[in-house]
N, C-alpha and C positions, 0 to 999 in steps of 0.2 A: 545807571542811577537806580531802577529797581532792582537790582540784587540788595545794593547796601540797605534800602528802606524794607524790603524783605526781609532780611536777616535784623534789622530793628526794633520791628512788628514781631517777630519771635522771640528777641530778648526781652521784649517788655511782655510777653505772653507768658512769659519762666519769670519773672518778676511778680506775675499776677496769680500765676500757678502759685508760686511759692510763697505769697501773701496766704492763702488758701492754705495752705501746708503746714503754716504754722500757726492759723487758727484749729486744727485738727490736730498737731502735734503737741502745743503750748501743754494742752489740758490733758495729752500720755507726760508729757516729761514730770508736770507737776504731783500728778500721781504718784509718779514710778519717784521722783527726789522726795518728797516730803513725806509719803506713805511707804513707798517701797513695794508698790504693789504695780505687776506691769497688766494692765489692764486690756486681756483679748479681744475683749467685747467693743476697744472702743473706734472700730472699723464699722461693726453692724449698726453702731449709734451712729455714726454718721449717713448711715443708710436708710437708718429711718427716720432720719432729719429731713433726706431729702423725700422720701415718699410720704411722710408725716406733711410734709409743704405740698407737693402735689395733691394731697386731700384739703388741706387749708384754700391752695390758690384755686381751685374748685368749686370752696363754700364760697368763699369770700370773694373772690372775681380780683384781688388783688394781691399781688407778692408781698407790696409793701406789709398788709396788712400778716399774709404767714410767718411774716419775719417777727414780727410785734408779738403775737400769738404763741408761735412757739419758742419763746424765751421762758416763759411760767412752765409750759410743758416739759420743756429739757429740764430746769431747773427743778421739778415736780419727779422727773422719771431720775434723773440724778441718786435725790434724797430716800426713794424708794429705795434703790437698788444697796447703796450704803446702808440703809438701816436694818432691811431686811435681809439682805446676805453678806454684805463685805465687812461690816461691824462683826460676823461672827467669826472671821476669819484673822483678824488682826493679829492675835497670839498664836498662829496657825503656822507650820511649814507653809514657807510659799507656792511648792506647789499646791497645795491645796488650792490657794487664790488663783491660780493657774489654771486648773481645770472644774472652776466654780465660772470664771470667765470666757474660757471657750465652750462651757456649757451653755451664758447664755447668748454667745455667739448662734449656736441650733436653733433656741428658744425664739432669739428675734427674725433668724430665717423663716422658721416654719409661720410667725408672725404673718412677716411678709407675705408670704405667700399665699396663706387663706383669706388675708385682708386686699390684697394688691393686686393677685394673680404672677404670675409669670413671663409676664408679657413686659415686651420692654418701652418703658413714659417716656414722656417728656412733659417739661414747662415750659412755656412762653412767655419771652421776654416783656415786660410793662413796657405798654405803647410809648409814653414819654421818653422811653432808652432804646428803643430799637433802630434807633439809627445808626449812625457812623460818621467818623471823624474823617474827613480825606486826607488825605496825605498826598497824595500824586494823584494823575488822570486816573490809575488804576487801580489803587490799593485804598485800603478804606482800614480805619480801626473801629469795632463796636462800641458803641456806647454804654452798652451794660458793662461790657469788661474794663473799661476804667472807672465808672462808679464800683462798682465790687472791690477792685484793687484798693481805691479812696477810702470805703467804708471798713474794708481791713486793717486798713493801716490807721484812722480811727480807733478800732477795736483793740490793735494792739498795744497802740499810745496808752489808752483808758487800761489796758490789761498792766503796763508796766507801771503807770500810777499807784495802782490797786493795790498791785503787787509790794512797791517801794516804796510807798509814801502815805499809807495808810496801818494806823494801827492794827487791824484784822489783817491788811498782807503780810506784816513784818512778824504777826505770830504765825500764820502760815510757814512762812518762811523757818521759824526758831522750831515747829514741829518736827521737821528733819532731821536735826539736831538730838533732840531728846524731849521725848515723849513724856516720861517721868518729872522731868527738871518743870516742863510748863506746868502738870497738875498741879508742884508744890507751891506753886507762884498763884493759883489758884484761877489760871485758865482751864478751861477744858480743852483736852484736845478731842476726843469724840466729835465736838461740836466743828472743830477746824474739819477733823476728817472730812465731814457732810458736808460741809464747804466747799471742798478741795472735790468732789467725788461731783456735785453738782455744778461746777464750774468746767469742769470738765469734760461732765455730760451736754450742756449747752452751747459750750465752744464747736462740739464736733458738733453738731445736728444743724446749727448756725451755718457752720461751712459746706453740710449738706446740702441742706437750703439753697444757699447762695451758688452752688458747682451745680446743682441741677437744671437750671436755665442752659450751662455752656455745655454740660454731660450728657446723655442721655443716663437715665435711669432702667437698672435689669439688676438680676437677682445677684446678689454676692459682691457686689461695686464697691461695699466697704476694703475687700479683702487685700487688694494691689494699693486702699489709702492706708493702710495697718501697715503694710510691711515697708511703705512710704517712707512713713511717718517714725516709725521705727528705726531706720537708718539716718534720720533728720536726728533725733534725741540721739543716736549716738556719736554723732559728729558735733552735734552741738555739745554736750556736756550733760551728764546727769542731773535734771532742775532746775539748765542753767536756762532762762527767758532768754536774754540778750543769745547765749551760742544759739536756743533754738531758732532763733529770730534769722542770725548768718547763714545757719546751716539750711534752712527752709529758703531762702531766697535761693541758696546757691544749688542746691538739688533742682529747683524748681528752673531753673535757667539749664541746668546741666543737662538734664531728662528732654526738656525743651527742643534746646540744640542738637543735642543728641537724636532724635528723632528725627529731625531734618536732614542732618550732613549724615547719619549711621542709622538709617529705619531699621536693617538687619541686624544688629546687635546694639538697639537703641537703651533695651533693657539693659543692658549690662554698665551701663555708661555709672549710675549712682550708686552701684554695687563695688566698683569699682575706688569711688570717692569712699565708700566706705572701709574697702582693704585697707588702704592708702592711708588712714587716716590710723584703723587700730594699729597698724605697723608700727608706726613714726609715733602716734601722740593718743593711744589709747582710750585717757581722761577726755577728749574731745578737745573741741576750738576752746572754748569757756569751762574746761571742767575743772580746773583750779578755783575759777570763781565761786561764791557761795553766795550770789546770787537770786538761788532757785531753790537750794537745798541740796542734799549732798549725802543722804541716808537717813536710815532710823534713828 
């Protein structure tokens, strides 16, 4: 009987992983479809979501409250970061945007480091979640890790709302398309851009946040969520929510498992879903959809 509830408790672990996966992946795909711009940096943003919260859960003596907190701040560091360098690169070779992003990939390392040290955090779970759910005489599930899972899946209800059902998501969405066509209509797209760049920027520092209680926290933790996240958008589909949404659960269960039954080539396991996938269907799960957007 505990094997099966074992192996359970793991599948729902790569369920909650990969809720997580595509709060951090949602805001590269929508980038990368509606901008066209694949954004290196946004690995280290999610690194200092989570060490940006371990200075909030410090001040404030509560998570709930870093979580509140740093929504204006993601949203705040977003807008800078568009206004101030990614607005000047728009008409730009894309590498340009390339190595304007892994530049401040450095930028927010060395951040870290004179602010944070090199030493590797953690956060502590709020007392009210630190319990556990039994399952059997011996296996227990956390409590924080199904409100996290819950609050995700929240976030990404309200993201797909946003997204489709809201006049501001559905230009979102038409900036993909043609950048020009919205000006003549007499949207801005600039303004989407900052949008798109800020939304982005909060989703991953959000999921920072929230992975730091289950992670520990050390120097460069973004860099295995980037190239994550990265193989998520390409199975999902260029922009597509909904593929990012399949593909992030199913990485996040695959990676999972895969650690468990395959510790010694556990890495290989979603690398693998990704061969698999450019092979056969290229465009991704969803990338026929135009869901997300679908280019410049």
């Amino acid at each position: 009987m505990t094997d099966p509830i074992y192996l359970l408790i793991q599948l729902v672990n790569g369920l909650q992983y990969g809720l997580l996966l595509f709060l951090m992946a949602s805001g590269l795909s929508l980038m990368l479809g509606a901008m066209g711009i694949l954004n290196l940096a946004h690995g280290a943003i999610y690194m200092l979501g989570a060490y940006l919260g371990f200075s909030l859960v410090s001040l404030t003596g509560r998570l709930e409250w870093a979580l509140v907190l740093i929504i204006p701040v993601s949203l705040g560091l977003g807008l800078v970061i568009e206004r101030l360098l990614l607005r000047k690169t728009f008409e730009q070779h894309p590498l340009e945007q390339v190595l304007l992003t892994f530049g401040l990939v450095l930028v927010f390392e060395e951040i870290r480091s004179l602010v944070w040290g090199d030493d590797v955090l953690s956060i502590a779970v709020p007392t009210w979640l630190s319990g556990s759910l039994p399952l059997t005489d011996l296996l227990t599930y956390p409590h924080y890790r199904i409100a996290v899972g819950l609050l995700c899946l929240l976030m990404a209800a309200g993201l797909f709302v946003f997204i489709h059902r809201t006049r501001f998501g559905l230009q979102i969405l038409a900036l993909a398309e043609n950048r020009l066509r919205l000006a003549s209509l007499g949207i801005n797209p600039i303004r989407l851009s900052a949008a798109v760049v800020a939304m982005g920027c909060s989703l991953a520092m959000l999921a920072g946040l929230l992975a730091a209680p289950i992670y520990t926290l050390y120097p460069q933790m973004g860099q295995q969520v980037l190239v994550t996240s990265l193989v998520v958008v390409i199975l999902g589909g260029l922009g597509s929510l909904t593929g990012t949404l399949v593909a992030a659960l199913l990485i996040g269960v695959v990676d999972t498992i895969g650690r468990v039954a395959f510790p010694q080539a556990s890495g290989l396991a979603i690398y693998l879903c990704m061969a698999v996938m450019l092979a056969f269907r290229p465009q991704g799960l969803m990338g026929h959809q135009a869901d997300g957007g679908g280019g410049r």
